[in-house]
N, C-alpha and C positions, 0 to 999 in steps of 0.2 A: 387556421390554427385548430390544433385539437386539444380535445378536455379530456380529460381524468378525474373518477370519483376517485379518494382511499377512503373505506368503509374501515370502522373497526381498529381507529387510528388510537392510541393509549392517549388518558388523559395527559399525563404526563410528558407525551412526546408533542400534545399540542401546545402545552403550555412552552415547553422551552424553545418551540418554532416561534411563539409570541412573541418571547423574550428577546428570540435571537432577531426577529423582524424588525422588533423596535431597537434593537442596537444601532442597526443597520438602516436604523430609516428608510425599511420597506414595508409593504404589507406582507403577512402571512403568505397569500396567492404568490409575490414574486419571490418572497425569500424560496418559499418549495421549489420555484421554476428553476434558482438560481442555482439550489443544490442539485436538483435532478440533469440540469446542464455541464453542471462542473462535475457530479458523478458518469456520467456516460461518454465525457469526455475526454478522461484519463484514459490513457494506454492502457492495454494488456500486462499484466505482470508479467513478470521473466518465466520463462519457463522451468530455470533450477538454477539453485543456492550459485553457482559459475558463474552464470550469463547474471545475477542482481548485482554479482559483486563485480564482476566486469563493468556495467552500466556504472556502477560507482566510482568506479574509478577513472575510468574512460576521459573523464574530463579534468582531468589532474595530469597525464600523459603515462594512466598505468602505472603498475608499481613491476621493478626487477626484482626480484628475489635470489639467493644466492643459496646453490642447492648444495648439502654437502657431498661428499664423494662417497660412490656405496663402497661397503665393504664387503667381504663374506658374509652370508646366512651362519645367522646363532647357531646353536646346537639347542635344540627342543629342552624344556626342561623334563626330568625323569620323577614320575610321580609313585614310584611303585616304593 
């Protein structure tokens, strides 16, 4: 197994690792393991705003949408 120092760690982020270790009834050492595990082991994000909402819906059986029918192009508005 290997080690890791974090130097330079905030008072503050050690405290709420405390906190959250003793919720957990673990030590400090496994609570970070448990997070740096669960961090590197999520998937890659989507690569755009399509493919996230795709993945959300995916498991639902997608959604239909119902398109309306095009019409002719406006005529620009005249600014003069």
């Amino acid at each position: 197994m290997a080690s890791i120092t974090i130097r330079h760690l905030d008072d503050d982020v050690k405290t709420r690792l405390r906190i959250r270790a003793s919720a957990n009834v673990h030590s400090m050492e496994e609570e970070a393991r448990i997070i740096l595990r669960d961090a590197v082991a999520r998937k890659d994000e989507p690569e755009n705003l399509a493919s996230f909402i795709r993945e959300c819906f995916e498991p639902f059986g997608g959604v239909e949408l119902e398109l309306p029918p095009r019409g002719p192009m406006r005529e620009p508005p005249d600014f003069s």
